[in-house]
C-alpha positions in Angstrom: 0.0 0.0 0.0 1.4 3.5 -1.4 2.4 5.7 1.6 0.4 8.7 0.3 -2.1 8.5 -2.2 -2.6 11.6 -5.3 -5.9 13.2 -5.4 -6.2 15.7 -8.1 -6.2 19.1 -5.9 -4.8 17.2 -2.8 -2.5 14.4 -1.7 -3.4 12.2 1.5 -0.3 10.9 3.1 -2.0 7.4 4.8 1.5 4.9 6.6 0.1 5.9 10.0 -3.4 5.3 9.8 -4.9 1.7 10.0 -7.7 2.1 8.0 -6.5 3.4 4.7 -8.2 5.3 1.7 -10.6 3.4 0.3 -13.8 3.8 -2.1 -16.6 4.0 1.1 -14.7 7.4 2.4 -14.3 9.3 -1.3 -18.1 8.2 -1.9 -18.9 9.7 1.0 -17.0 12.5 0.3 -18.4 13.0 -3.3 -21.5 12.4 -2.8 -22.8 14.6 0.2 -25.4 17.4 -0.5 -23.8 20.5 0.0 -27.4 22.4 -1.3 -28.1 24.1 2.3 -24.1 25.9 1.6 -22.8 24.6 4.6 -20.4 27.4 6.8 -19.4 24.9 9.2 -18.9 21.1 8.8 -17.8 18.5 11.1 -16.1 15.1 10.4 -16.1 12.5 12.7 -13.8 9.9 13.2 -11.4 11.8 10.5 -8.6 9.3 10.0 -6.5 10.6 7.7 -8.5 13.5 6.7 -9.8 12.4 3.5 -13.3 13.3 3.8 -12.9 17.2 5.3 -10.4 17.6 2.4 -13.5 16.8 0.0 -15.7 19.1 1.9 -13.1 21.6 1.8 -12.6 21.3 -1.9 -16.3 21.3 -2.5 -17.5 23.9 -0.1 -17.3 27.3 0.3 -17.4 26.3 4.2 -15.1 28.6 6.4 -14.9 26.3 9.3 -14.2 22.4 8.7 -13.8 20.4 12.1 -12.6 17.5 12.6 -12.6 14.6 15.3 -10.1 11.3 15.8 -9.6 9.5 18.8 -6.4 7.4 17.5 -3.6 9.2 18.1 -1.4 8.1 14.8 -4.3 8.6 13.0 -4.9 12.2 14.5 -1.3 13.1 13.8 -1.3 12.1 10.1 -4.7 13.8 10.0 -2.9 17.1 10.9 -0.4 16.5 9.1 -2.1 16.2 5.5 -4.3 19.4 7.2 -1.5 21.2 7.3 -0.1 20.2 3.5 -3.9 21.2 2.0 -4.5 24.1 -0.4 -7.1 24.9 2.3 -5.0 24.0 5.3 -6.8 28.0 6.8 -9.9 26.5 7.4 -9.2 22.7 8.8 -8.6 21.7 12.2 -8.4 18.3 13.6 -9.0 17.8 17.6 -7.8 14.4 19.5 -10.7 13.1 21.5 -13.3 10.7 21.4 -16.5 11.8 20.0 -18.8 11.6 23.0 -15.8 13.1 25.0 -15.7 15.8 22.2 -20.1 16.5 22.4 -20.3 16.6 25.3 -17.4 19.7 25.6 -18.5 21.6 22.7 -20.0 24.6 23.7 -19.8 26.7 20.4 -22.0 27.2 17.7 -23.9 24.0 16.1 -22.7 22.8 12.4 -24.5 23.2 9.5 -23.0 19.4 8.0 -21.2 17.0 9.8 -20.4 13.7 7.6 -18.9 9.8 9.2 -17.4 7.2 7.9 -18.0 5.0 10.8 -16.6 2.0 12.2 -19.6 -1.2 11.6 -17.9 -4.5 11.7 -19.1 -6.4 14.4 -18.2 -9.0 16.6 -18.3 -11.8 14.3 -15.0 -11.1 12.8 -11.7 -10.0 14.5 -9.2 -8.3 13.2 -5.6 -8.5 14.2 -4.5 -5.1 14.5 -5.4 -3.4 17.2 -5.6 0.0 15.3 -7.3 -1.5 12.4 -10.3 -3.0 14.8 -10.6 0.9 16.8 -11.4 2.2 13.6 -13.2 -0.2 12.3 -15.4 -1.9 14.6 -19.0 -0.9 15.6 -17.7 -1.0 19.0 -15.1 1.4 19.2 -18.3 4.0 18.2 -21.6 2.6 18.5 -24.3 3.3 16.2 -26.8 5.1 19.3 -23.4 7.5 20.3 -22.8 8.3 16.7 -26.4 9.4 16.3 -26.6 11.0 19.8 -23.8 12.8 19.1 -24.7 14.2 16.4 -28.3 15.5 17.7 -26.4 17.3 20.0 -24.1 19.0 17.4 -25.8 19.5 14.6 -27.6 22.7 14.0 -31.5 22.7 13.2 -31.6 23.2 9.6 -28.6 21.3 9.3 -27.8 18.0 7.7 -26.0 14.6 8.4 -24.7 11.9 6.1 -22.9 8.6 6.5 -22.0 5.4 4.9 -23.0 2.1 6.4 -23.5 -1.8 5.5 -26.9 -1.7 3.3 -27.9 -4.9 6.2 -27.5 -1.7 9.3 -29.8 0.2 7.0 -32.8 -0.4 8.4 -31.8 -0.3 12.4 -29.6 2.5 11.6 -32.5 5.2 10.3 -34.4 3.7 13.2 -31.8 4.9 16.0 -31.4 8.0 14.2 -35.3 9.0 14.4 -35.0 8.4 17.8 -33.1 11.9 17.9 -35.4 13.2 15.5 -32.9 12.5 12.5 -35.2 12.0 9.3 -33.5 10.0 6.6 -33.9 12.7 3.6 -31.1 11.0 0.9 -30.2 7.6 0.7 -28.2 5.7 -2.4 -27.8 1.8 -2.5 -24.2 1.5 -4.1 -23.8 -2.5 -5.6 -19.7 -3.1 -6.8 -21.3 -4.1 -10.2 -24.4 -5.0 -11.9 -24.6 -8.5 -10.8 -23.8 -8.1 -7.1 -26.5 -7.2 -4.4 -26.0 -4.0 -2.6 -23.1 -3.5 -0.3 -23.4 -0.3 1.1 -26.0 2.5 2.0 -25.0 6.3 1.6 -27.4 8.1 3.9 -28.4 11.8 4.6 -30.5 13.0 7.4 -31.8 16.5 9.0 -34.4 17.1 11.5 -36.5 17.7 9.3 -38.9 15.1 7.8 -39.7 14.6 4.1 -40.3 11.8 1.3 -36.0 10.5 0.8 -34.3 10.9 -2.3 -33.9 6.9 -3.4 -30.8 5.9 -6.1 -28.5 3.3 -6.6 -25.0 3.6 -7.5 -22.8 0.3 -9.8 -19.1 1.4 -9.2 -18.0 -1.3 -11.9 -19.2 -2.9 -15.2 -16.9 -5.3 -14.8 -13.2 -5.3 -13.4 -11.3 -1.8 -13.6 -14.0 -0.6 -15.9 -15.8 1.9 -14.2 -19.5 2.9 -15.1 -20.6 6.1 -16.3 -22.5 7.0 -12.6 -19.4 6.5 -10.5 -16.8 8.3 -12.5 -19.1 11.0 -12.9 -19.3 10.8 -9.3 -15.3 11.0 -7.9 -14.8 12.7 -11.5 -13.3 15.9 -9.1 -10.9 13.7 -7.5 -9.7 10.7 -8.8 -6.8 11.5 -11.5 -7.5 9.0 -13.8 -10.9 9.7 -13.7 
């Protein structure tokens, strides 16, 4: 695995971080609604910073936030912060998130976006490292979700990626905290295989989702027209 991988307006340098880039955080990243012009946006459980560096080419958003509890993977997150076009408006703090809610006493933001951690107990990773960032229990799906109630501003919006099989218990949490699923996107790694992941946006505010489903491949290395138009802004051979 390449110590630093090329984006086309930014480069992520990833030999510290367990969990390296992969397609689930540039989806993420590429395919968040940015229509309410967000000033402020939060990412949680950063890693190496992939996903606030999308927002922060995307966005006109002054203020990009965000949060990482490992401590290699907070330092490379600085780090690749600090080597940004945009490293003005992105700061990265070391803390957990629930540690980090229930301290923050400033304004709410207007987008915060996760990649969480969702592997659960029936397979164990080796690393240590690996399984914090990647394991439902190092963030729960209820303290993700509370967390973000507490942070997120009301008009504001929240979007994730998840296993499409934690869809349906995951929008259920979430309208526990008044979190209405407004955008969702069922993305299949080609047309024969059944859905692998579920790209959700929520607010508080309730209304009829969005529903789409995204192939990333017509068959090996041959990218369909949806996806590349996608992570078009990012990918260089895109």
């Amino acid at each position: 695995m390449a110590k630093s991988f090329q984006f086309k307006q930014f480069t992520v340098n990833q030999d510290r971080c367990a969990m390296k880039i992969g397609t689930d955080g540039v989806l993420l990243g590429a395919w968040t609604s940015l229509k309410n012009k967000p000033n402020t946006i939060l990412d949680i459980g950063a890693g190496t910073g992939i996903i606030a560096l999308q927002m922060a080419q995307r966005s006109q958003a002054q203020l990009i936030d965000a949060v990482e509890i490992d401590n290699n993977a907070y330092e490379q997150c600085v780090e690749n912060f600090e080597n940004s076009p945009w490293n003005d408006r992105l700061f990265c703090y070391h803390a957990s998130l629930i540690e980090f809610a229930q301290e923050w006493d400033e304004a709410s933001y207007d987008l915060i976006v996760s990649n969480p951690p969702f592997y659960s107990d029936a397979y164990k990773p080796e690393n240590q490292a690996r399984k914090t960032a990647r394991f439902q229990e190092a963030l729960p799906f209820s303290h993700l979700l509370y967390s973000v109630a507490k942070l997120l501003d009301k008009k504001g919006s929240f979007s994730t990626i998840i296993p499409y099989a934690e869809e349906e218990k995951f929008i259920q949490i979430a309208s526990s905290y008044q979190l209405y699923i407004n955008r969702k996107c069922h993305v299949k790694g080609s047309p024969k295989s059944s859905v692998k992941r579920s790209l959700l946006q929520f607010s508080f505010q309730e209304k009829t989702p969005e529903t789409e489903i995204v192939t990333i491949e017509i068959e090996r290395h041959k990218y369909t027209d949806e996806y590349k138009k996608l992570v078009a802004d990012f990918y260089l051979k895109m």
